[in-house]
C-alpha positions as CSV (number, residue, x, y, z in Angstrom):
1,X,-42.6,45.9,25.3
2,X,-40.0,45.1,28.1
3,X,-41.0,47.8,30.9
4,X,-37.5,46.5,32.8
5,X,-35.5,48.7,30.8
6,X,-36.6,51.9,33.0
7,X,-36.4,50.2,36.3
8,X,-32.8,51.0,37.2
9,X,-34.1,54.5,36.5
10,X,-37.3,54.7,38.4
11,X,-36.3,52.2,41.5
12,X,-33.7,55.0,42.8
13,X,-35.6,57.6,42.5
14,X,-38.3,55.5,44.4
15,X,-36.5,54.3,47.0
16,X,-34.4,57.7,47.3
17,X,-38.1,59.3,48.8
18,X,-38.9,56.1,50.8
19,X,-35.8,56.0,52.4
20,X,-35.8,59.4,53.7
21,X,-39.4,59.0,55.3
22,X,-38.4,55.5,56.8
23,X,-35.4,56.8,58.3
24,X,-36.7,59.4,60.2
25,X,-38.6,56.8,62.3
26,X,-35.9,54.5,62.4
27,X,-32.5,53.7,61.1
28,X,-32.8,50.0,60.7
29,X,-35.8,50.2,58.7
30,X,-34.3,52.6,56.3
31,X,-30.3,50.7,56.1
32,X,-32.9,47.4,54.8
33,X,-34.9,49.2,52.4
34,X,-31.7,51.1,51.4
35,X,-29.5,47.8,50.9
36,X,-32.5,45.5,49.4
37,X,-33.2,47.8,46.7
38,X,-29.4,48.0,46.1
39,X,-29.6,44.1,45.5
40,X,-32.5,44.4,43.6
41,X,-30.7,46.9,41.3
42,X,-28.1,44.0,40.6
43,X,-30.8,41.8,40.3
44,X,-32.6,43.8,37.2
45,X,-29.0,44.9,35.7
46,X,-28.7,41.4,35.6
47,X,-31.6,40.6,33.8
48,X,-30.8,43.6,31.5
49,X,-27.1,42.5,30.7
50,X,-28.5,38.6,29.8
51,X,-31.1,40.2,27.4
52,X,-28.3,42.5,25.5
53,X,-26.0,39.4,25.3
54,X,-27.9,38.4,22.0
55,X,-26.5,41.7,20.4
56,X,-30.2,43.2,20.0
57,X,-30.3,46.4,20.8
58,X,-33.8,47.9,22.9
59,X,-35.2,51.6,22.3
60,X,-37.9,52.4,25.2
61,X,-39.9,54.9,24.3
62,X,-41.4,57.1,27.8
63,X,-45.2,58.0,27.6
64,X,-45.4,56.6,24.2
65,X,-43.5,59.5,22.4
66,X,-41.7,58.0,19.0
67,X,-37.8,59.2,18.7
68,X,-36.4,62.2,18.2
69,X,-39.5,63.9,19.6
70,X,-39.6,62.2,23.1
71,X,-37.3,60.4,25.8
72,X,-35.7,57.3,24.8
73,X,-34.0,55.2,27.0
74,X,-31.4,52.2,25.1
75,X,-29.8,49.5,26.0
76,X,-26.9,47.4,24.0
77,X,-23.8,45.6,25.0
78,X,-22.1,48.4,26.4
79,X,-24.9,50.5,28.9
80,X,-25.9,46.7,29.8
81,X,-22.3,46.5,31.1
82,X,-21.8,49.6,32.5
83,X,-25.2,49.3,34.6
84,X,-24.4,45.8,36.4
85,X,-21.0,47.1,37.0
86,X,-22.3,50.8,39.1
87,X,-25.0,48.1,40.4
88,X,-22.5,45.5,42.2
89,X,-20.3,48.5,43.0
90,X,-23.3,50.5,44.7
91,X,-24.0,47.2,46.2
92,X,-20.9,46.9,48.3
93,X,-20.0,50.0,48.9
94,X,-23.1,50.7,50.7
95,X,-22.7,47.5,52.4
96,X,-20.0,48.6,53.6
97,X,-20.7,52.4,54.0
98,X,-23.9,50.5,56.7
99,X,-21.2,48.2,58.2
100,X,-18.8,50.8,59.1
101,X,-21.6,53.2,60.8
102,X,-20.9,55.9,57.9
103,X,-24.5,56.5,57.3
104,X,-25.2,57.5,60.6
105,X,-23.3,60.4,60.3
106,X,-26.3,62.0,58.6
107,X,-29.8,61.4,58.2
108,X,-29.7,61.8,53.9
109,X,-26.9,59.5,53.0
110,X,-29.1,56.8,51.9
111,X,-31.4,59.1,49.7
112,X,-28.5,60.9,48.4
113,X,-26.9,57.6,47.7
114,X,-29.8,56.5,45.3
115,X,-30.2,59.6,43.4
116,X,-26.5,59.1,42.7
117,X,-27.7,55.9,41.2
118,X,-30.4,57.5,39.3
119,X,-28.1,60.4,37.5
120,X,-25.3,56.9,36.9
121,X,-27.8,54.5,35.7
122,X,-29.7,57.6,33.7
123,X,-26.2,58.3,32.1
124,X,-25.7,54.9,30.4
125,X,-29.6,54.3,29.4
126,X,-30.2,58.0,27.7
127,X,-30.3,57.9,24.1
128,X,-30.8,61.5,24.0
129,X,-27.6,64.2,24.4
130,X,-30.1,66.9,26.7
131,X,-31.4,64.3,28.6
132,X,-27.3,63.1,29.1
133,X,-26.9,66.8,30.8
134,X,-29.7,66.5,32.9
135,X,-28.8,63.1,34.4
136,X,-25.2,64.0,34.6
137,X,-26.8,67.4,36.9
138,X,-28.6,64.7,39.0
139,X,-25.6,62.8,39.7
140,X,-23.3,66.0,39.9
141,X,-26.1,67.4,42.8
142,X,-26.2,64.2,44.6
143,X,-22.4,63.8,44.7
144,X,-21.9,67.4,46.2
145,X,-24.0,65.7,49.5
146,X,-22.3,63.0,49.2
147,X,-19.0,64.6,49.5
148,X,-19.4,66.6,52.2
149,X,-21.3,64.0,54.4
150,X,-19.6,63.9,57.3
151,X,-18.1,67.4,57.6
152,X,-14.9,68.8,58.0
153,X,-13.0,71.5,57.0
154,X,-10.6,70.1,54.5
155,X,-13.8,68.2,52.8
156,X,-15.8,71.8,52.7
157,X,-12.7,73.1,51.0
158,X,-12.4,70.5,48.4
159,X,-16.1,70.5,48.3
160,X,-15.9,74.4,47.1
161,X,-13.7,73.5,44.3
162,X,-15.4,70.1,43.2
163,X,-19.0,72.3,42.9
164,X,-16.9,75.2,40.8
165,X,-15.3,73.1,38.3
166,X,-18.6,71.2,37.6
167,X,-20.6,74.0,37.5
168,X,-17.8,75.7,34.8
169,X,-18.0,72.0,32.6
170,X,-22.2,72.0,33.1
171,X,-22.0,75.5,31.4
172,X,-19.4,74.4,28.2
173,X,-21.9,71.6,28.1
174,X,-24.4,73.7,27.3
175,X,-22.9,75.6,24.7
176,X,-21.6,72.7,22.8
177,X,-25.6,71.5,23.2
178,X,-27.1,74.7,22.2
179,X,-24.2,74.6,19.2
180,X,-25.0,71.3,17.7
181,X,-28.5,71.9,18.2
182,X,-28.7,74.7,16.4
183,X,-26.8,72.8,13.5
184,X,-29.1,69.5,13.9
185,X,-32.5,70.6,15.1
186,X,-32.3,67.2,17.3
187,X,-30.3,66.2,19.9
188,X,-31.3,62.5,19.9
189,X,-28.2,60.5,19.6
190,X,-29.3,58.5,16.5
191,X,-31.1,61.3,14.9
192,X,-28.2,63.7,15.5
193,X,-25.7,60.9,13.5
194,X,-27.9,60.6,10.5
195,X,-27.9,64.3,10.3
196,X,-24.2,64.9,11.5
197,X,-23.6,63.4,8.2
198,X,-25.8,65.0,5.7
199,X,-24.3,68.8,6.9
200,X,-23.2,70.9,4.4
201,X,-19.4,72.3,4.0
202,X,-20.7,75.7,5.6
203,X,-21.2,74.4,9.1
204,X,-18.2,72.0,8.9
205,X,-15.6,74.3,11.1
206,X,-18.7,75.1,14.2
207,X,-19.5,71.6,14.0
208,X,-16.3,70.6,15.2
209,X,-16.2,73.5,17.0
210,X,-19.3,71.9,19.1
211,X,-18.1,68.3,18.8
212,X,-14.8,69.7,20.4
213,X,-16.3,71.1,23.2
214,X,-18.4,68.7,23.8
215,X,-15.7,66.0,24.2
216,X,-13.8,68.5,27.0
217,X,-16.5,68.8,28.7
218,X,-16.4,65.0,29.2
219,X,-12.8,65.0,29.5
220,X,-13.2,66.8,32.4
221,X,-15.8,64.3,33.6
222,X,-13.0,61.7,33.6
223,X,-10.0,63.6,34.4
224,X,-8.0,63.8,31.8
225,X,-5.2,65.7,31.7
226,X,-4.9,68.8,32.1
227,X,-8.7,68.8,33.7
228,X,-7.7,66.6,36.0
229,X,-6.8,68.6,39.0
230,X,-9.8,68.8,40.9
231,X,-9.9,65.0,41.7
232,X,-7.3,64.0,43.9
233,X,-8.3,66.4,46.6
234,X,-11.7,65.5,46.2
235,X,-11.7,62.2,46.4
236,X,-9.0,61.9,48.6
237,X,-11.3,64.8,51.1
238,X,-14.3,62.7,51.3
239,X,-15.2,59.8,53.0
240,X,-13.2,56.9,51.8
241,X,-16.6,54.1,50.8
242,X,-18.1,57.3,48.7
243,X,-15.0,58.1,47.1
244,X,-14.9,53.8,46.3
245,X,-18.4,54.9,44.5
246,X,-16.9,57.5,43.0
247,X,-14.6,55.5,40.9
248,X,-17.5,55.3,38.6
249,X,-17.7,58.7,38.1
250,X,-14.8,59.3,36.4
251,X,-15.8,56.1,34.2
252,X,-18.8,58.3,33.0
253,X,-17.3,60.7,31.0
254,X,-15.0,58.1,29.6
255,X,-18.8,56.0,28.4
256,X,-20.1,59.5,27.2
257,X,-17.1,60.2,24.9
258,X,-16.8,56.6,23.7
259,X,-20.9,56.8,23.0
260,X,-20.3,60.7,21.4
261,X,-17.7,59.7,18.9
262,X,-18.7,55.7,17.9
263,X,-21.9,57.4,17.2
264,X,-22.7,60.9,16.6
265,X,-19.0,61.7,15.2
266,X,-17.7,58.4,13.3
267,X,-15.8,58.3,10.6
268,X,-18.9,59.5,8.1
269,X,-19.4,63.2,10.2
270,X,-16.7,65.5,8.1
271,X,-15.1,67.8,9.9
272,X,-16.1,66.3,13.6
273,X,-15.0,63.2,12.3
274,X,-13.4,61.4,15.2
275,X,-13.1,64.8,17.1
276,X,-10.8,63.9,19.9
277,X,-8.3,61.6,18.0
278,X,-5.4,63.8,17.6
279,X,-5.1,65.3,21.5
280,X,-6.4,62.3,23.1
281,X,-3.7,60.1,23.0
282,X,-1.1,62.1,24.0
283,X,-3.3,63.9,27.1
284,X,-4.0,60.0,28.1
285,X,-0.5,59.1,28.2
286,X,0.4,62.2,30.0
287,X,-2.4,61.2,32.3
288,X,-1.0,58.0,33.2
289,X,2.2,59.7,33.9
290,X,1.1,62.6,36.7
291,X,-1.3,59.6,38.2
292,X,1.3,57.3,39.0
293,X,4.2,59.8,39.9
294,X,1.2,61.0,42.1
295,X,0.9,58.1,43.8
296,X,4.5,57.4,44.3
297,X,4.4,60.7,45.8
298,X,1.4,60.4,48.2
299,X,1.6,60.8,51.6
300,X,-1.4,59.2,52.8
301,X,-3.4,55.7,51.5
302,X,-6.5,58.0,50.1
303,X,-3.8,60.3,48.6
304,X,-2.6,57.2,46.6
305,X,-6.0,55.9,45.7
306,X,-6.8,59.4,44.1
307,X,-3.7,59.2,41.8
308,X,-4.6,56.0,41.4
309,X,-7.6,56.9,39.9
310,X,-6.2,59.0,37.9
311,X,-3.4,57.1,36.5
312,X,-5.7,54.1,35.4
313,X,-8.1,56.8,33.8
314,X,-5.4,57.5,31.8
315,X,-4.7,54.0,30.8
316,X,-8.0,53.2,29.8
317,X,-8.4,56.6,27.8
318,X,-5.3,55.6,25.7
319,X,-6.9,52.6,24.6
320,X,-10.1,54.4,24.4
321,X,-8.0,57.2,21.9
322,X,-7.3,54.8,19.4
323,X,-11.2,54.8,17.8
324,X,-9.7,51.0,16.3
325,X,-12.0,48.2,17.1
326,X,-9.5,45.8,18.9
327,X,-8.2,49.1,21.0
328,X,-11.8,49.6,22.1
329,X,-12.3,45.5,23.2
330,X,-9.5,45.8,25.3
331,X,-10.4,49.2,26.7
332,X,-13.9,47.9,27.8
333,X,-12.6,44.5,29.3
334,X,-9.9,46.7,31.3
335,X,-12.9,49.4,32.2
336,X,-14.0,47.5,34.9
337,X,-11.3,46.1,36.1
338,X,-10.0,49.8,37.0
339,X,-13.3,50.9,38.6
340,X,-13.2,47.7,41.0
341,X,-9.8,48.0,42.0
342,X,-9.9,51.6,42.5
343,X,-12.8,51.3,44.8
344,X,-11.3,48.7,46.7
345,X,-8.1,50.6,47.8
346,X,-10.3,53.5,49.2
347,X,-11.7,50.5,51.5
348,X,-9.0,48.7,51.9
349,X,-7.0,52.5,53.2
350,X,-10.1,53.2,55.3
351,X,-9.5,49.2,57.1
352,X,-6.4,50.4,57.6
353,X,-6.7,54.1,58.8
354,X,-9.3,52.6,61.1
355,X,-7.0,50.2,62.8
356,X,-4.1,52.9,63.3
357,X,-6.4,55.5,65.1
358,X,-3.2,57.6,66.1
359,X,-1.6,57.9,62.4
360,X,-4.7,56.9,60.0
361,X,-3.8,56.4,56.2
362,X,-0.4,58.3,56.0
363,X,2.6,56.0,55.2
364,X,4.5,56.4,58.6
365,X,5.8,54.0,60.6
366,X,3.6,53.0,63.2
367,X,3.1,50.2,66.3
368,X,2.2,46.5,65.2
369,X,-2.2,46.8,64.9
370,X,-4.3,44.0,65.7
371,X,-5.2,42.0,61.8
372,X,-2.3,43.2,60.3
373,X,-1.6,39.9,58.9
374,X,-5.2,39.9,57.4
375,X,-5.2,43.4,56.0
376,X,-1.8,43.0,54.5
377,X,-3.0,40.4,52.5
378,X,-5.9,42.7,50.9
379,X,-3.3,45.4,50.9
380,X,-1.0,43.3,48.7
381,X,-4.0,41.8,46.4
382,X,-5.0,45.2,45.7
383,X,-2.0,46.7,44.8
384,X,-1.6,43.9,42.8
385,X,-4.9,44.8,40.6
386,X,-4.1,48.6,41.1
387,X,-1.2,48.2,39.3
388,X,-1.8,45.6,36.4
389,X,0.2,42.5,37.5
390,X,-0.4,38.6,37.2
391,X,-2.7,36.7,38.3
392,X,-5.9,39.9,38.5
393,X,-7.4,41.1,35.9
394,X,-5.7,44.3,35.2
395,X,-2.7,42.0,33.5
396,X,-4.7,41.0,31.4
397,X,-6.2,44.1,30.7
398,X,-3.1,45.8,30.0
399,X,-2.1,43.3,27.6
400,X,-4.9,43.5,25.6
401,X,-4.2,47.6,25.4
402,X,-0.4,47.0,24.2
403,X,-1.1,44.2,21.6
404,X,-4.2,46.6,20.5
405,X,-1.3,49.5,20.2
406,X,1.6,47.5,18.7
407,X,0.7,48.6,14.8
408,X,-0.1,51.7,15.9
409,X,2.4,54.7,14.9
410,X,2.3,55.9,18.8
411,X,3.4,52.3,19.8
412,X,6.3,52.7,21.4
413,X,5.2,55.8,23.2
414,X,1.9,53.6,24.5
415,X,4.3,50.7,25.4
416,X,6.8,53.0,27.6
417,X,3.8,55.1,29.2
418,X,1.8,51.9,30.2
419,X,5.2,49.7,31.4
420,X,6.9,52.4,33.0
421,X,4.4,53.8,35.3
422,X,3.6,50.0,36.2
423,X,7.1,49.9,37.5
424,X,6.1,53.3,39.4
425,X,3.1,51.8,40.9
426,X,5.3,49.0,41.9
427,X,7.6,51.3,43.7
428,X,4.8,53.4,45.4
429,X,3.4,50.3,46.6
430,X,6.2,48.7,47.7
431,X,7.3,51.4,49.7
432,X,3.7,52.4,51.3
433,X,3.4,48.5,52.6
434,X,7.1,48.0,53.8
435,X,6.2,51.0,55.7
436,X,2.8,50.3,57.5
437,X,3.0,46.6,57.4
438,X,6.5,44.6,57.3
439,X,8.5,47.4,59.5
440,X,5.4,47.7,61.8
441,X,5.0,44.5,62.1
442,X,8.8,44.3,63.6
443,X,7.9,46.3,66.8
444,X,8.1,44.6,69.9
445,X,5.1,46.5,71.4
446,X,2.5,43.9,71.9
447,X,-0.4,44.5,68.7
448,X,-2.8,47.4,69.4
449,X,-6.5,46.1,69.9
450,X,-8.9,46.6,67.0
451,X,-11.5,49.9,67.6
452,X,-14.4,48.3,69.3
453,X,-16.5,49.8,66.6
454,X,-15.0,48.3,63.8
455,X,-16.4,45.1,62.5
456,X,-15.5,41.7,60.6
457,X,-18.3,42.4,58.3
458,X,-16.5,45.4,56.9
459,X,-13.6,43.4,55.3
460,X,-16.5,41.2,53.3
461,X,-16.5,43.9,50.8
462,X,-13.3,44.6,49.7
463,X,-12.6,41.1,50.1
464,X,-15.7,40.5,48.1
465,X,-14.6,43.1,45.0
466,X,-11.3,41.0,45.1
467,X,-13.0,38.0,44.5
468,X,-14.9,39.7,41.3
469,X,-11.2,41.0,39.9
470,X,-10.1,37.4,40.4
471,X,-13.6,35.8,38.3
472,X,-13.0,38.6,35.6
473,X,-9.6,37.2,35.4
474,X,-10.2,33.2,35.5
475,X,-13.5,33.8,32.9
476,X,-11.5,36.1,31.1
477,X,-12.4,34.3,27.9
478,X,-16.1,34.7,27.9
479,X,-15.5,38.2,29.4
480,X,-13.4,39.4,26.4
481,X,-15.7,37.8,24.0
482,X,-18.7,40.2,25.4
483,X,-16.5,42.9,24.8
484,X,-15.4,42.3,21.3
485,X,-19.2,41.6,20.6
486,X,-19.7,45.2,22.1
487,X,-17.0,47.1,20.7
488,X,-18.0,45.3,17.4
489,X,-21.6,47.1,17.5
490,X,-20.2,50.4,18.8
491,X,-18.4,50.2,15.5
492,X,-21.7,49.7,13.5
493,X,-23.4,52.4,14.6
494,X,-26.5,51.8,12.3
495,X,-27.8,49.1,14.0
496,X,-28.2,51.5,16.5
497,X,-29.7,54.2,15.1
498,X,-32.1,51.4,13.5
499,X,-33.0,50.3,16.2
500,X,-33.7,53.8,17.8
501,X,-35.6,55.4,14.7
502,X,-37.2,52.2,13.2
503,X,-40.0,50.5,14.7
504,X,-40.7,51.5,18.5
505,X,-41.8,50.7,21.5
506,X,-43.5,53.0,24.0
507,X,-44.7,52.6,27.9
């Protein structure tokens, strides 16, 4: 019975309570308590991902109740991946968010920032689609403080809108889980596929019905297109280190649907079977599109980090739309590549924005900055990985996604979508860092100090996050061997469900 499968549950909402009560005597003693937990959270995911490496996959059992009558929490390939990656992004963004003095612009950022961790790491454990809603609502209710810490206006605004749209997707969510429900009697994932399958003819059309919805409601999670409006004001409102966390976010509803369809809705469920094939494709596509014409169009660094987001959403959602095996391995290999790199532009633009007091993040000409040589050079490595190009990762990644595509009948649509808006990105960023670097760094006006406040140790973390886009790239062989071994077992869903309804264990 391995107990470690709940920690990266319970440890958050632990240290959530203990960091409010430490910080109200003192700051320090609540920033350590905050950031050790954070490393031990790497630490256990760790531990986790080394144990799922042997393809078994773990059902835990809480208080001893057998599946589908109580909670289970599991762990395979893929929630082992996506719990190390929110761990080592968590990690460093709250580094950061500590060396920038972010959290002290509010005593509840550090509590706030660990239930976030709770509802993320919740998300990729659940095995069970009511307990899914509850821990997305945890993660939802913690963002909402998150995005407005720090006031301000514009982030109220934004904040409005961002609470509205989720509260609108938390209702359809419902409904597609009273709907399939009401056609299952279960809603645990493995009990809910063996009985997807054995419906009768009658309840094929509201079974897709609720599969349909279902799959929206995480399209929205993700931003797909056209649900995709609320996040480029959101993220690029808030605080740039928690919209770097919030890169993940967007990476949840892209798990939940590839979790949904492998398993409850595979090729065996009738009606619902693969749900979301026939829209997906072309909404991703269309999603890569409006990203990076977005992000040519940007104004500001955050703006372009937002499209950003949303164009490499769309990227890995068209490899995700596929449902083929090799289209999945390359989609889970380019997964965290795009979560990385995304979070690293909202840091590298907050560097930047920092440094240029007078015009923060907005592409303008400005006067030479003290460390503009040093922040050019992240600029340039991150535009690199935003975009896809040799040597990071996301070259790699984005080959993977084309060979994947080439047999497919959409193949040449895929092919132009994914080049052409690399070429976009190219021009977006070409233009944003001729702009604030190379013309500003013609000025004759002698370089602008550095803010007093701002540290060295806030470039460790961006720099740091670079350095992990560079290992996925040089180890990119073992990497995409773990994710053909995971997309393998998404693809053989009864090992899972085996594993969930066969023998348990309970704690």
């Amino acid at each position: 019975m391995n107990h470690l499968i709940v920690a990266p549950v319970l440890l958050p909402a632990l240290i959530a309570a203990i960091a409010l009560l430490g910080m109200r005597r003192t700051l320090l003693i609540g920033r350590a308590i905050s950031v050790s937990a954070a490393g031990a959270l790497v630490a256990i995911a760790g531990a986790l991902l080394a144990q799922a490496s042997d393809g078994s996959i773990t059902s835990y059992a809480l208080g001893g109740w057998q599946a589908p009558f109580g909670i289970v929490l599991v762990l395979d390939r893929l929630s082992a991946m996506m719990l190390l990656l929110v761990s080592v992004l968590a990690f460093l963004v709250l580094c950061y968010a500590v060396a920038t003095n972010l959290d002290r612009r509010g005593w509840h950022f550090h509590p706030l920032f660990h239930f976030q961790l709770l509802g993320l790491n919740g998300a990729f454990l659940t095995g069970d689609l009511f307990n899914l809603f509850v821990f997305f609502e945890v993660l939802l209710i913690a963002s909402y403080g998150l995005m407005l810490h720090g006031q301000g206006p514009a982030r109220l605004k934004a904040g409005v809108q961002y609470v509205i749209i989720n509260l609108v997707g938390s209702t359809l969510f419902l409904v597609a889980i009273g709907i399939l429900y009401g056609l299952t009697g279960t809603l645990n994932f493995a009990d809910m596929a063996v009985r997807v399958a054995a419906l009768p003819d009658g309840d094929q059309g509201l079974l897709r019905a609720g599969a349909l919805i279902l799959v929206a409601v995480f399209a929205l999670k993700a931003a797909l297109l056209p649900l995709h409006l609320w996040l480029p004001r959101t993220y690029a409102s808030t605080s740039p280190p928690v919209a770097a966390l919030f890169a993940i976010m967007t990476k949840v509803g892209v798990y939940s649907i590839i979790r949904v369809v492998t398993l409850v809705f595979p090729a065996g469920a009738g009606a619902a079977a693969w749900a979301p094939a026939p829209w997906m494709l072309p909404a991703a596509m269309l999603t890569i599109l409006i990203g990076f014409v977005g992000l040519v169009a940007a104004r500001g660094l955050r703006d372009m980090a937002a499209f950003a987001i949303v164009g490499s959403t769309g990227t890995l959602l068209t490899a995700v739309a596929l449902f083929e095996q090799g289209a999945m391995t390359a989609a889970l290999y380019y997964l965290p590549h795009t979560t990385l790199a995304g979070a690293c532009l909202f840091l590298v633009a907050d560097l930047i924005a920092r440094r240029r007091p007078d015009y923060g993040d907005a592409i303008a000409l400005g006067p030479r900055f003290s460390g503009i040589e040093g922040l050019s050079v992240l600029f340039m490595l991150t535009a690199i990985a935003v975009v896809g190009l040799p040597p990071l990762s996301g070259f790699v990644g984005k080959l993977l996604i084309l060979h994947a595509a080439i047999d497919h009948p959409a193949a040449a649509w895929v092919w132009a979508a994914i080049l052409g808006t690399t070429f976009l990105g190219i021009l977006g960023f070409a233009r944003a860092g001729s702009t604030i670097f190379w013309k500003s760094a013609q000025s004759d006006e002698p370089p602008r100090p550095a803010p007093a406040a701002l540290r060295r140790v806030a470039l460790y973390p961006p720099a740091a996050i670079l350095a992990l886009l560079a290992a996925l790239t040089v180890f990119a062989g073992p990497a995409t061997a773990y994710m053909e071994a995971a997309s393998a077992q998404l693809f053989a869903p009864q090992t899972y469900i085996d594993a969930v309804l066969g023998p348990r264990q309970g704690g």
